[in-house]
N, C-alpha and C positions, 0 to 999 in steps of 0.2 A: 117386748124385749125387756129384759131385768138384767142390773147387774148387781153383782155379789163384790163383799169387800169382807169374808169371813179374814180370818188371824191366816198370818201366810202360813202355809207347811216348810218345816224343815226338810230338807231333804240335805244328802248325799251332794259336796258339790260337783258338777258334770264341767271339764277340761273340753271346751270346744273351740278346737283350730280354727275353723270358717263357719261363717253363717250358714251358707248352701250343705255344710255335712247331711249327711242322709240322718238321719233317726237312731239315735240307738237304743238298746235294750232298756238299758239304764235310764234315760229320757223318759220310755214307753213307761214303765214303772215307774219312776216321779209324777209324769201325768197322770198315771192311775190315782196314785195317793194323793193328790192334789181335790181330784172329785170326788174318792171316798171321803176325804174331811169336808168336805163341802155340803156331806151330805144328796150327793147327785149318784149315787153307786147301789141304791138298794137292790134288795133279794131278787126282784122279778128284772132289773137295767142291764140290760144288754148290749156292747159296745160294736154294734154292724160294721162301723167304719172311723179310724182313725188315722189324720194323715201332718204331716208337719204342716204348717201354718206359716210359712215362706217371710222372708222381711221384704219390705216393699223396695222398689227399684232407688227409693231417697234414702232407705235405712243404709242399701249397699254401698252406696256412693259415701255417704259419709263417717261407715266402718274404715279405722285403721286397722291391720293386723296386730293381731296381739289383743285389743280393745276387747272390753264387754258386749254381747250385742245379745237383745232379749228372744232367747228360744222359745215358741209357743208350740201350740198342739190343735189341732183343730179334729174336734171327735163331734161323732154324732151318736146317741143314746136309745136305745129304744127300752121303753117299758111295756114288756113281754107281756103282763097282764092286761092293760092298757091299749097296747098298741100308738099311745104316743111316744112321739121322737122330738128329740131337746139339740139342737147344737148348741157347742160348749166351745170357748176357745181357753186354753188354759197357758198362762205363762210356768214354762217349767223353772225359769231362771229366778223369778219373782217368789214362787210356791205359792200361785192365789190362782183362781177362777177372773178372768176377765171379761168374759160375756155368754150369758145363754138367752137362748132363740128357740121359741116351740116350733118345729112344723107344721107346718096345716095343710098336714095329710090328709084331711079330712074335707078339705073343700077342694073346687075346681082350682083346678087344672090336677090336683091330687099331687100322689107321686110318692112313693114308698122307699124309707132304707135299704140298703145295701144287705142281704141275704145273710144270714147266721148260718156259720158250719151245721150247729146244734139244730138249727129246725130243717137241713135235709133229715135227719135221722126222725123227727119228730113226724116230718108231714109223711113216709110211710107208714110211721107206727099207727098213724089217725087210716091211712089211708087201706090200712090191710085190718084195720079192726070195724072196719064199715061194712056193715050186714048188708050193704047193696054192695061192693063189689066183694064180699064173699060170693054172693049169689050169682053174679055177673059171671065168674067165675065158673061158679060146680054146674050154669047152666053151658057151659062152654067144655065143661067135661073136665077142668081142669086142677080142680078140686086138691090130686094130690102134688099139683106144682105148688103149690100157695106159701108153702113153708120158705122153699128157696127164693121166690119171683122177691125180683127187683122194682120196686116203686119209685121211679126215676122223676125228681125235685125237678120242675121248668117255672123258667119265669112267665106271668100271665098275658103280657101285653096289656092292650086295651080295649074293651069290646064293649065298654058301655053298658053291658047289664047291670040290672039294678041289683042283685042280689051280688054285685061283687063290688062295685063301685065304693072308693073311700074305705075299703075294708084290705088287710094285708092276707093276699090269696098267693096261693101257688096251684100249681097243677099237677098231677101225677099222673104220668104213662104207666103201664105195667110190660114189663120184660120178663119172660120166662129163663130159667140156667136147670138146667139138669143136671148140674153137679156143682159144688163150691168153686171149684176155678173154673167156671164154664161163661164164655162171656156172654153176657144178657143182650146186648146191641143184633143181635142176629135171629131173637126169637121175640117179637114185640109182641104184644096181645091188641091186634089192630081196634080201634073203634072203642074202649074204655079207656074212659078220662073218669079220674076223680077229684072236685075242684074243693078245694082246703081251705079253712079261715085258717090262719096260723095265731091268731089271739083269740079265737074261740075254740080252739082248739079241738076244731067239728070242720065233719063233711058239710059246705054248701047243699052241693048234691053230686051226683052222680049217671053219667052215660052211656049206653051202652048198646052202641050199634053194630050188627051183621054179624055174622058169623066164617070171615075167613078164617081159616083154618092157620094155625102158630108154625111158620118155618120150623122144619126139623134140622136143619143142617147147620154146622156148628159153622163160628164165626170165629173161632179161637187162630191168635197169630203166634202162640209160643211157638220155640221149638219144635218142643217132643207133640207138636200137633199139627204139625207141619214138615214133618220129616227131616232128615239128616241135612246137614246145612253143605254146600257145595264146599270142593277143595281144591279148586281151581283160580282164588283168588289168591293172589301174592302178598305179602306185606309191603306196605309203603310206610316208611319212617320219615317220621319230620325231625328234624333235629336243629338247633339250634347251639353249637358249641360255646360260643360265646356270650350266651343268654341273648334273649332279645332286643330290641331298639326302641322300647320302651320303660318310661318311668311311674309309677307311682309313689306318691309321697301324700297321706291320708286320701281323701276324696279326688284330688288334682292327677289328672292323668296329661302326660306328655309325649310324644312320641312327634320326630321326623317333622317340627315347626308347628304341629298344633298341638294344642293345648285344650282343658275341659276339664271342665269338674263333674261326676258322677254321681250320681243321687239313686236313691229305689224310694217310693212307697206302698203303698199297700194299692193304691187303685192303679195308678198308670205305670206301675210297676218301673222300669229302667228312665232315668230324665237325665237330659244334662243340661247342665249351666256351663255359661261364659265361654263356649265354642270360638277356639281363636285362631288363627292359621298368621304364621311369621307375625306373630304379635299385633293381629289387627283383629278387632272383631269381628265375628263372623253369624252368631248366633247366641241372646242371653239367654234362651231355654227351650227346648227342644223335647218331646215326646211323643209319644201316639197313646192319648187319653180316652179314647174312646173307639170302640165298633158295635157294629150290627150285623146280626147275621137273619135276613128273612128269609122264611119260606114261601115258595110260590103254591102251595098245595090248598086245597080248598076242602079237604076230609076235614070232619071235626076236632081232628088229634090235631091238627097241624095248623089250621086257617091262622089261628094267633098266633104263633111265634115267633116272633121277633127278640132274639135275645141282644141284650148290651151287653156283652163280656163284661166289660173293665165299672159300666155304672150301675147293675144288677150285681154281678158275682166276685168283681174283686180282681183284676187281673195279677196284682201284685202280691197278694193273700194267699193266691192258686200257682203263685211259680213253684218251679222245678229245684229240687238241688239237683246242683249239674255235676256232673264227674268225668274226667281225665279220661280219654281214649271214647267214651261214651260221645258226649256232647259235642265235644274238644277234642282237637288234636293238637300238638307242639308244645310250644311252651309255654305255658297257660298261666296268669294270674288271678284267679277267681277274688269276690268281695261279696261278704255276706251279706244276710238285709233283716233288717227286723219289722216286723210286721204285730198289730194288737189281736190276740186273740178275742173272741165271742165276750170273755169278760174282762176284757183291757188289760189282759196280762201279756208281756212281750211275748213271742214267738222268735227265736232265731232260724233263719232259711239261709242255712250253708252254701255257698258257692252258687249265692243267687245269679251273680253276674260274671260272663266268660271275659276276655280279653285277649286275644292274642295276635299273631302277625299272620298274614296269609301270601304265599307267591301268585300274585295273578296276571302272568302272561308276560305281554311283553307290553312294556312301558313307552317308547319309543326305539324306532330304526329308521337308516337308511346307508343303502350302499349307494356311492357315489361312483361318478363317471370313471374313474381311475380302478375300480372294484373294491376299493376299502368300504367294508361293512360294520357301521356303529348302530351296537344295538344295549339297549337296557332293560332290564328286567321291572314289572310294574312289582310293587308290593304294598299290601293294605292294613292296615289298624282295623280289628274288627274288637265292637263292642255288644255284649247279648244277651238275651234271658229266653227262659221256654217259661211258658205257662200252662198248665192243664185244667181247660172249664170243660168238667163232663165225658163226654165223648170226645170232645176236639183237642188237638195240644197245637198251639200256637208260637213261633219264634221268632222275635221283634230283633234283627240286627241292622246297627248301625257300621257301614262299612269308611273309613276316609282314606282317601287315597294321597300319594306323594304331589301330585298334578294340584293339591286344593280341592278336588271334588268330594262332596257326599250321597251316599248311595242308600235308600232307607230299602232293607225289604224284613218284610213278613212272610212267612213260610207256615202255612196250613197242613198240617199232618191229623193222624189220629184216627178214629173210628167213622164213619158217614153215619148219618142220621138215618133209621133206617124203619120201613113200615113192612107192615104185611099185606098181599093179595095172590091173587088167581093167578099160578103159576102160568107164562107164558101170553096172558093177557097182554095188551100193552096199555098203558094208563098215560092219560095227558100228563101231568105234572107231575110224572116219576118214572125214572129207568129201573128196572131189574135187574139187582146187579147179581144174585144168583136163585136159585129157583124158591118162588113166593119169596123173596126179599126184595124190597123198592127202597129204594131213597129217595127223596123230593128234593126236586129243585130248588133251589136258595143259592143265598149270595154271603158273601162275605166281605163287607164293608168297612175299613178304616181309615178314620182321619188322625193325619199327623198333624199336630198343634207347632210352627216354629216361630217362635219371636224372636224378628230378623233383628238383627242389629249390624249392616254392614256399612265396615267402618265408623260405626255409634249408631246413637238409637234414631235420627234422623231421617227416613229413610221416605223413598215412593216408591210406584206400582206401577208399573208397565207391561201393558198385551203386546208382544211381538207375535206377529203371525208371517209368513211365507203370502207372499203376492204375486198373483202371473201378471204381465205386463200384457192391454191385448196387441196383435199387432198393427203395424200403423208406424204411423212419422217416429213416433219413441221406440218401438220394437220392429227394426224394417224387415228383417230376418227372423222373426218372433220365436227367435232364443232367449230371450233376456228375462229375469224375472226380478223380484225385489223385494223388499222386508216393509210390515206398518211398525207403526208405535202408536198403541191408545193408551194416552196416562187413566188409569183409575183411582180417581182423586175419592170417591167418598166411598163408604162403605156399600152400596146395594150398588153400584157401578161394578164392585169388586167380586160379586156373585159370579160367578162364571162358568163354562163348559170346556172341557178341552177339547180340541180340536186335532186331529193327527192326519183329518186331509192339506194342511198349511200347518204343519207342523210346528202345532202354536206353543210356544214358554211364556212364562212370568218372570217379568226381569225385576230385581228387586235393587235398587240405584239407591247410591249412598245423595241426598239432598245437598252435602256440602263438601264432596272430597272428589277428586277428578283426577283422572292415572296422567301419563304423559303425554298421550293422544288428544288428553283437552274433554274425555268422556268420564262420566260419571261412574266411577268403581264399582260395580254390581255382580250378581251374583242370578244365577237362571233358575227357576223350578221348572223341571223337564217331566211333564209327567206321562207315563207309561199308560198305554189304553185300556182304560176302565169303566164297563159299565157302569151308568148309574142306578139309583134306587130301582124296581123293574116296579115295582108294586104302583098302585092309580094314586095319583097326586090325591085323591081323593080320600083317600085311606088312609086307615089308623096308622100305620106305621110311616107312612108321610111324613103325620104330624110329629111323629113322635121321632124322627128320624131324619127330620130336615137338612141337616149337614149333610146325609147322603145322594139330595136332590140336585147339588150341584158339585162340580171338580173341586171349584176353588173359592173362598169365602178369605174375607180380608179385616183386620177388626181393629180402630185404634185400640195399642193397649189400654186395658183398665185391670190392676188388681181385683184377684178374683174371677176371672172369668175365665174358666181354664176348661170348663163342661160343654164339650160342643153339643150334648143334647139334654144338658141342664145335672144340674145334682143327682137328681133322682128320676132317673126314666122309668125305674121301675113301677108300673102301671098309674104311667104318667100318663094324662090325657093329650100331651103334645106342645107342642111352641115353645119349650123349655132350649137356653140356649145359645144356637146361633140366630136365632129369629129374635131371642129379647136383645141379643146383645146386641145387633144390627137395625135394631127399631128407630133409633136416633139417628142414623145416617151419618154416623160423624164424618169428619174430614179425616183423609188416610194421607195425601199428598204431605209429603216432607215432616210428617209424625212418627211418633212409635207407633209403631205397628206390627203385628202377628197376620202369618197364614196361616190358613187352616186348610189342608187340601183331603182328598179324599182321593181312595185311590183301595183297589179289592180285586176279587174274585166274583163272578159269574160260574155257580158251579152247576154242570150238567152232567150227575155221576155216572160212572162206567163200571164195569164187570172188575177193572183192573184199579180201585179201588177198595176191590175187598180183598180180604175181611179189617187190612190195613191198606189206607191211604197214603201212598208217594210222596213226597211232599209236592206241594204248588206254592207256587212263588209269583209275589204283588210287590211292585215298590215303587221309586220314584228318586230322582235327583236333583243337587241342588248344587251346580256348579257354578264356576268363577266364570264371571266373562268383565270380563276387563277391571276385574278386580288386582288384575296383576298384570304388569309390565311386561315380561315375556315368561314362557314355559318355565315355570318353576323346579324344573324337573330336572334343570340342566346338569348341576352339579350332581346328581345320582352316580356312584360306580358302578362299575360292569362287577355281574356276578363272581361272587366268591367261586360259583364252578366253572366261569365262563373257556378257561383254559387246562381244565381238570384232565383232560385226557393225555395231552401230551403239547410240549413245546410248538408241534407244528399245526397241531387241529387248535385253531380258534374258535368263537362263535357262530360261525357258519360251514365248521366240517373240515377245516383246509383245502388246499387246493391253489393253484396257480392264480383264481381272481378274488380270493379270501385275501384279507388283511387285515381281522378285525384293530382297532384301535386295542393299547398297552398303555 
């Protein structure tokens, strides 16, 4: 470790309202100029990844508004000829370097930067100028596709060979297209792998197994390739005359008693801070920083895969700009995001994040013995982004409801990963999803990172599980059943499985606040049934994917440890992570503390996935249980339409036993 004390850089002064502001362009470019004066920016230095550099939980406490508070930057470096990588943390408020860190990528446990846009373009042009898979090729007959085909960038995992180990590799599949807009995902060239040093900028080598035959039938979902679009759907108009019931005022989002500040960076894409509901805390940072997506397949194209979206390719890097009626519907607030380009120049991503109000259902009812019928309409704050790695496009929304609850889901869309075989064969670890097209099995893995803070950062962990009672002297009629409580005081206690035969939660209890029942104010993680990792404990992707191994992991906070499978998984050898961070066993009972849940998709593709995938949807909840007195909800009005028809139709139709509540 070195540190530097060059002449500060001037810069441009940067008006920052709040600590937690997201990044701006401005920022991004000050840090850039900060390391080019330093000297850290030459001709071959490549900026894979650069992300705010957060102020610690004492900096926040002892910020007043209005006050100075020091902006940094936390980048990592790579030199392109080299293949060394430098962490940098830079004050942008200062204009100095404050600390640089080499990597050592080069020793065990290893573990590689974050993917450059520039070297997807680079490792085809290596990979289509290699007189082996030319050859691979014109012996395949395919000679005159070569111009068009697709040399589709994968990250390597880890396989332990020696001629890749410590070295920055990629892999390339090859995808045939028969014309410019022909989508490449439907015609794979099965069984050619070409493995890439990206700092030697040379083939490893090259494989080239069997000879099935390249699907001919197109995978394309346009339109005009899919024929006339139906006209039999209606329009639905959302409208909101009055604008919404939401505020924004810079970062600080409000809406219906909660409160949050919004953030984007480059890797975990959408965060929030200081999650409040009726001005109690509820959550000081919130994200989903990491997945995995493995394959179950054992062909040689496929056996390694295991891609980390967010710590391989950047989930924040790879968002979508979203657009109106597209993404969104209603009355949308969009917030941009700036993200560093390949060489630390800002990027602006327009309408990175959605915001809007959604109708969902019905909130509470009941008719009573007289027939008067009160009923309330539920309605939700939704906060969101899309991301596109590759084939997949991914959508992380955060839903919060008027009740106090929050609802995390992810929604998986996009293209199936897709191989080639023997039409109408059937193959273990892949369905055919139309004739010689397979996809393989795999999963789709994400953990949400929340650092609880209900009612302060004081907080314990408790296993509620569902108990049958047997029968006997306690159960005479052996109706009765009953609830546990296991406190999970230290960290490897707090590793856990979910359970949905006893329909287990994790009760998250304030240590020193108690409602008027005399119970501890808490808050549930309810989580939705999810396979875990499928792959052999044994296996590289195990290692390298341990947060997928179990539901739920529990961690005293500690600055900095935000990587549920380490900085760089990229052809990481493994235990990066939740495994280092959970090695001390710390005490969890009545501390700050973070969960880390895990929560995905098990996907076993169908016919009715191609040539696009439907969306699928994963998430998980985190609601109030006795974090509040009674139903929050009471004071809601009856809908703005609730009497829209006529004086005598209320909420339930009219009629002689209707009487909705006026």
């Amino acid at each position: 470790m070195s540190h530097h004390s060059p002449q500060p850089v001037s810069i441009e002064k940067i008006a920052v309202p709040h600590p937690l502001d997201p990044l701006t362009g401005t920022e991004i470019a000050a840090a850039r100029a900060v390391m080019d004066a330093a000297g850290l920016l030459t001709a071959t230095v490549r900026v894979p990844m650069l992300l705010p550099d957060e102020p610690t939980k004492d900096e926040l406490a002892a910020w007043l508004p209005g006050a100075p508070i020091d902006r940094r930057v936390d980048a990592t470096l790579l030199d392109t000829a080299t293949g060394v990588a430098t962490e940098v943390i830079v004050s942008i408020t200062r204009g100095e370097v404050v600390r640089t860190e080499r990597v050592p990528n080069d020793a065990p446990p290893y573990g590689q930067p974050q993917y450059l846009f520039e070297e997807y373009e680079r490792a085809e042009t290596i990979a289509k100028a290699s007189p082996e898979w030319q050859a691979a090729m014109r012996r395949r007959g395919l000679e005159d596709h070569m111009a068009l085909a697709f040399c589709g960038p994968l990250a390597p995992g880890y396989t332990g060979r020696a001629d890749e180990v410590g070295r920055r590799v990629i892999r390339s599949l090859t995808f045939l297209k028969y014309d410019e807009n022909d989508s490449p995902w439907a015609h794979p060239v099965e069984g050619l792998i070409v493995h890439i040093d990206l700092t030697a900028n040379a083939v490893i080598r090259v494989e080239d197994h069997g000879d099935v035959p390249v699907p001919a039938g197109h995978g394309n979902y346009y339109p005009e390739t899919q024929g006339a679009a139906r006209t039999t759907l209606k329009p639905i108009e959302i409208t909101q005359p009055e604008g919404p019931s939401f505020a924004v005022t810079g970062s600080l989002v409000e809406w219906e008693g909660w409160s949050m500040r919004v953030d984007f960076n480059a890797r975990e894409g959408l965060v929030l801070h200081d999650v409040a509901f009726g001005g109690r805390s509820v959550l000081s940072r919130a994200s989903v920083p990491e997945m995995v997506v493995p394959y179950g397949d054992t062909a040689p194209g496929r056996f390694w895969i295991s891609y980390f979206d967010a710590g391989e390719y950047l989930l924040g890097k790879n968002a979508n700009h979203l657009e109106l009626g597209c993404d969104c519907l209603g009355v949308i607030r969009y917030l941009d995001g700036y993200v560093a380009d390949d060489h630390g120049h800002p990027v602006r991503i327009p309408n990175v994040i959605c915001m809007h109000e959604e109708d969902y259902g019905i909130l509470w009812k009941h008719t009573d013995l007289a027939g008067r019928a009160d009923v309330r309409r539920s309605r939700r704050f939704v906060v969101s982004y899309f991301s596109t790695i590759g084939n997949y496009d991914y959508g992380f929304y955060w839903h919060f409801y008027l009740d106090g609850s929050i609802e995390v889901v992810a929604k998986a869309t996009g293209i199936v990963f897709a191989a080639a075989g023997e039409p109408g064969v059937r193959q273990k670890h892949a369905t055919e999803l139309a004739p010689g097209v397979f996809a393989p099995v795999h999963q789709h893995l994400f953990c949400a990172r929340l650092d609880v803070a209900i009612d302060g950062e004081d907080n314990r962990l408790v296993e509620v599980d569902a108990q049958r009672v047997p029968m006997g002297p306690d159960n005479p009629f052996g109706n009765a059943f009953t609830w546990s409580e296991t406190t999970l005081a230290t960290e490897s206690e707090a590793q856990r499985d979910a359970d949905s035969s006893v329909a287990r939660v994790w009760e998250v209890q304030s240590a020193s606040r108690t409602n008027r029942v005399g119970r501890p104010t808490a808050y549930h993680l309810v989580p939705e049934p999810t396979a875990l990792l499928m792959a052999d404990p044994a296996s590289s992707v195990a290692a390298r994917a341990a947060f997928a191994t179990k539901h739920l992991w529990a961690t005293k906070h500690e600055q900095g440890q935000i990587w549920p499978a380490g900085r760089y998984p990229n052809a990481h050898q493994g235990g990066a992570g939740l495994p280092e961070y959970t090695a001390g066993d710390r005490s969890i009972d009545g501390e700050d503390i973070v969960l880390w849940h895990t929560f995905g998709l098990t996907h076993f593709p169908r016919p009715e996935d191609w040539p696009i995938m439907p969306v699928d949807y994963a998430g998980f909840w985190f609601k109030p249980y006795g974090f509040l007195d009674q139903n929050p909800a009471m004071d809601v009005p009856e809908s703005s339409q609730a009497h829209g028809a006529s004086a005598s139709e209320g909420c339930c139709g009219g009629g002689a036993s209707c009487a909705c509540a006026h």
